[in-house]
N, C-alpha and C positions, 0 to 999 in steps of 0.2 A: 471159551467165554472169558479169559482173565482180561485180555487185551479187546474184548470188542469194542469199548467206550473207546477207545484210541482209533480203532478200524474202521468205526462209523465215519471218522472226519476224511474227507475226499483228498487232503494230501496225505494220508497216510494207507489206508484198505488193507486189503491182505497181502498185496506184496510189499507194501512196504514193510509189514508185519516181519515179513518173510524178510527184509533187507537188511532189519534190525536184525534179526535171528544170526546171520550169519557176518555181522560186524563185531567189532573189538574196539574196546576203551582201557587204557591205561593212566590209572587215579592214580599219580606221584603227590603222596599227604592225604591221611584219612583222617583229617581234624577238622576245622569249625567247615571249608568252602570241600574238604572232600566228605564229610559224611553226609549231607542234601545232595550233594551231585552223585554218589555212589548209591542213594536210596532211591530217586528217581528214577537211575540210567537202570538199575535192579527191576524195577518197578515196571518199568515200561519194555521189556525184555531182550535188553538185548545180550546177544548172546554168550558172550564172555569179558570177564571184567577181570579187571591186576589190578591190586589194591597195597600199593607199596609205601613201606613205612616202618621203620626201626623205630618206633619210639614205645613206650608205653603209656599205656591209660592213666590218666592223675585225677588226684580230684580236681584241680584246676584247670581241665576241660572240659567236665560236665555241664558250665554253662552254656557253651557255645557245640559241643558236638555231641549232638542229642542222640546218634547212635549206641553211644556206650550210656552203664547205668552204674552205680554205686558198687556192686559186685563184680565189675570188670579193672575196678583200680588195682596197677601190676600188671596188666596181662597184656601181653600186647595187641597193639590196638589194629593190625594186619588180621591178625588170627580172628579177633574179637567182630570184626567189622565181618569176615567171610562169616565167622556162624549165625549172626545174626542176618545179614541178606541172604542167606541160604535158606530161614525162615518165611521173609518175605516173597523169593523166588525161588524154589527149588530148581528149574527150567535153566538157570545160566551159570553158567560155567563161572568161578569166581575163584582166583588165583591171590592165596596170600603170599606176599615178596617182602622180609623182615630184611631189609635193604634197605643202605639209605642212596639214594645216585649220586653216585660220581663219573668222572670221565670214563673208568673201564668198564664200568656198567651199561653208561648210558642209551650208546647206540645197539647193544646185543636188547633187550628188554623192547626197547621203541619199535624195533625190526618185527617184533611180533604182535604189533598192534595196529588199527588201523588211524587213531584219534588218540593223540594225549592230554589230561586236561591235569590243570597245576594247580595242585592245592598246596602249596606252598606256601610258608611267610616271611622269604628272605629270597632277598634279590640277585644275590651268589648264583642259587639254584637255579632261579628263573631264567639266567643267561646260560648254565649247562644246557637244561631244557631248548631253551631258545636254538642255543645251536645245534647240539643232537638232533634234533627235529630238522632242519634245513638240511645234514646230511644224510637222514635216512628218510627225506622226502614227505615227512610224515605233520598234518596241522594240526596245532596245539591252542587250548583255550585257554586266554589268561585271566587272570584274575586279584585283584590286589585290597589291603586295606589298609586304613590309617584314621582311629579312633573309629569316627560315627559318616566316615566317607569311604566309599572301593569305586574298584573301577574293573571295566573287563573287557576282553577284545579276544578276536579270533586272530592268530598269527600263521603264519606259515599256509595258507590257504589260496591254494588255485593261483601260485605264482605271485600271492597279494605282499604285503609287507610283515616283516617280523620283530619280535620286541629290539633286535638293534636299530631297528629304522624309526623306531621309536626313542628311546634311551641306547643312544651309541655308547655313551660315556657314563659308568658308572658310579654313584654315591657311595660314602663310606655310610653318611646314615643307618640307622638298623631303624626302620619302621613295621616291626611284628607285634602282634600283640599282645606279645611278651612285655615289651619294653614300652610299650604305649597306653593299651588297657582298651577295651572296645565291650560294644555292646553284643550280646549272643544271638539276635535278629541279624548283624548285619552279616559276619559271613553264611550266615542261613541264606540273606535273600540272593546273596554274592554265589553261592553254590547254585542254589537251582538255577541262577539262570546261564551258570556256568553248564546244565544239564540241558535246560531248554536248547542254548547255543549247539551242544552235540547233537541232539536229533537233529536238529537242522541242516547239519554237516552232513552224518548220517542217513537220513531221508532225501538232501540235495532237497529240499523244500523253505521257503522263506527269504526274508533278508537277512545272513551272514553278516555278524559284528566283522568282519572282514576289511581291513583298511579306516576303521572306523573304533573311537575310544570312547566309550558312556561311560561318566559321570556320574555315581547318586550320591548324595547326602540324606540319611536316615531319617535326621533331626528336623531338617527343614522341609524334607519331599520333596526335592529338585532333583531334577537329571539334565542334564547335557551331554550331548555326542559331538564328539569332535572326529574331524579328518585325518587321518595317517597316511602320507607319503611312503611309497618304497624307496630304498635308498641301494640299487642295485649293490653298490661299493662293498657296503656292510654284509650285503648275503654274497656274493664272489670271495669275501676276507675268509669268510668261515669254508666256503667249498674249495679251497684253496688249501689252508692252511689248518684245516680241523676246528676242534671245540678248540677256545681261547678260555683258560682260567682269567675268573676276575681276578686282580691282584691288586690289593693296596697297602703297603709296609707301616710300618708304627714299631715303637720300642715303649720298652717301659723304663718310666722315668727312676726309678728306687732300681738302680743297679746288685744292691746289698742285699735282698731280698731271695725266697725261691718264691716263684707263683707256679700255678697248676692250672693250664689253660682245658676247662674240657667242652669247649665248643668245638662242630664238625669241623675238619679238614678247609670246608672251602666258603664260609664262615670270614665275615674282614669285620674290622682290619686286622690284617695277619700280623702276627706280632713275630719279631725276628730276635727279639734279646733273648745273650745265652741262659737268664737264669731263668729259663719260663719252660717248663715241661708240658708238652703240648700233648695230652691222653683226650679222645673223644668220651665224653659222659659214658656212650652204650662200650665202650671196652677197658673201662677201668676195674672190672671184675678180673681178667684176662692179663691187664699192666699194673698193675695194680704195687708190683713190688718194683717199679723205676720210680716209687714216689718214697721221698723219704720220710722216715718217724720219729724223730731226736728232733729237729726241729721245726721251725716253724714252716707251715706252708698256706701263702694267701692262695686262695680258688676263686676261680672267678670265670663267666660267661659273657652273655654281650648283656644283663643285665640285674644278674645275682638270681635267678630261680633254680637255673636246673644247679647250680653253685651249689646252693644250697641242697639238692638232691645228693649233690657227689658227696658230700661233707656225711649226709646220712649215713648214704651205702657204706664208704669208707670204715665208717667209727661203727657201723653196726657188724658186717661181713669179718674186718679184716682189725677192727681193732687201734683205728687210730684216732692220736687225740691229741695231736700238734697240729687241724686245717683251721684257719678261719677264712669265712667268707668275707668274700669282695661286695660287700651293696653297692647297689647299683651299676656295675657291672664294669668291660673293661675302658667304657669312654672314662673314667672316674681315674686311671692309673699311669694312661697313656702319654706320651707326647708325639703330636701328629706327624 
């Protein structure tokens, strides 16, 4: 009885019931566009779900990722997201992955899924994804924001076009909503339909955002769909030559200085000056003594928050009280 209201509708019945049962989704980012698309895809049963993501619960996600609550700040938000869909569906198999992807990862994880959908909010990752997915075959749903606008397309699909045949050429920009600010409706409406697009996939029922890029604005209620070209060139480049790291260099202008960079690994613009100690946020517990305490050390992110987190941890864990934060983060330090 959980699923009849779905089974009633004649593209779906009981075997489709039955088709969801036996598919797999892989949710890379359980935050604003993956906690609706993990509560849906949960919801509507299908059979097993990866729910990956190193990060932890803050209070500065509660507005926008409505799965976690006030008592989950600290915990992470992998763990946090399977016990609570496990409430909503006991019936599906639901795999927490406290990972964040990178290249060694990416293709072993994808291998075992049938659909990946990217809830991500940085463009780094979106192009790992992108290409992992071309070489293990596998279509992935995209999904993007910037303030009070997203956009989302199905990529890798049925031979269709992929986010390079979209954006071949990568921006340094950082448009997350970290560093921008947005409203908590929009990756909501951006995820479900990032959920709707998977049963779609899933069931082979509908029209597939496939080759095709929608457009909404929150603010105004507009939407547009535009057309996407394959660019055979760009998917040969990857089957060819593997995942391409995005790369784009930068130094910091204050040579005299130490800085303490604790943005991920693949995170731009990558900064290449020698006095910049590059420790990711989630393992400065672990590196914690390659940062020095005599003196100074600026920290800093792609926009001063989780900065400010590392500054915490630091001075609370381990005792230090030489960090100050970077506002505004590292466009603010750089020279391009």
């Amino acid at each position: 009885m959980r699923y009849e209201r779905q089974i009633k509708l004649n593209e779906v019945g009981s075997s489709g019931q039955a088709r969801l049962h036996k598919a797999s989704v892989l949710i890379v980012g359980v935050g604003g566009l993956g906690c609706p698309a993990a509560q849906y895809l949960t919801g509507a049963g299908v059979g097993k779900i990866g729910l990956m993501d190193h990060d932890k619960v803050s209070i500065t996600n509660l507005h926008r990722q409505v799965l976690y609550t006030e008592s989950d700040i600290g915990k992470p938000k992998a763990l946090v997201a399977v016990n609570k869909l496990r409430q909503l569906n006991s019936e599906v198999q639901l795999i927490p992955i406290e990972e964040s992807l990178n290249i060694e990862n990416a293709k072993l994880w994808f291998s075992q899924f049938d659909l990946i959908i990217d809830g991500t909010d940085n463009f780094e990752t979106k192009y790992l994804i992108n290409d992992a997915c071309i070489l293990t075959g596998k279509p992935w749903i995209y999904a993007s924001i910037y303030k009070n606008e997203g956009q989302i397309s199905v990529f890798n699909y049925r031979n269709g076009p992929t986010y390079r045949c979209l954006f071949p050429s990568p921006t340094r920009e950082n448009i997350s909503c970290e560093a921008t600010g947005v409203l908590g409706v929009t990756p909501g409406i951006l995820g479900t339909m990032q959920a709707a697009e998977a049963l779609k996939v899933l069931l082979d029922i509908g029209n597939v955002l496939s080759g095709k890029l929608k457009l909404i604005n929150i603010l105004s209620g507009t939407e547009q769909t535009l057309t996407i070209k394959a660019k055979p060139g760009e998917i040969e480049l990857i089957k060819v030559n593997g995942i391409q790291p995005v790369r784009v260099n930068c130094e910091i202008g204050d040579k005299k200085r130490i800085y303490l960079d604790v943005r991920e690994e693949f995170e731009l613009p990558t900064v290449v000056s020698e006095n910049v100690i590059h420790i990711p946020l989630g393992k400065l517990e672990e590196r914690f003594e390659e940062i020095p305490n005599e003196q100074e050390v600026l920290v800093f992110c792609q926009s001063g928050s989780r900065s400010l987190k590392a500054i915490d941890l630091l001075k609370e864990n381990f005792g230090f009280h030489n960090l100050k934060n970077v506002e505004g983060g590292i466009e603010t330090i750089i020279n391009g």
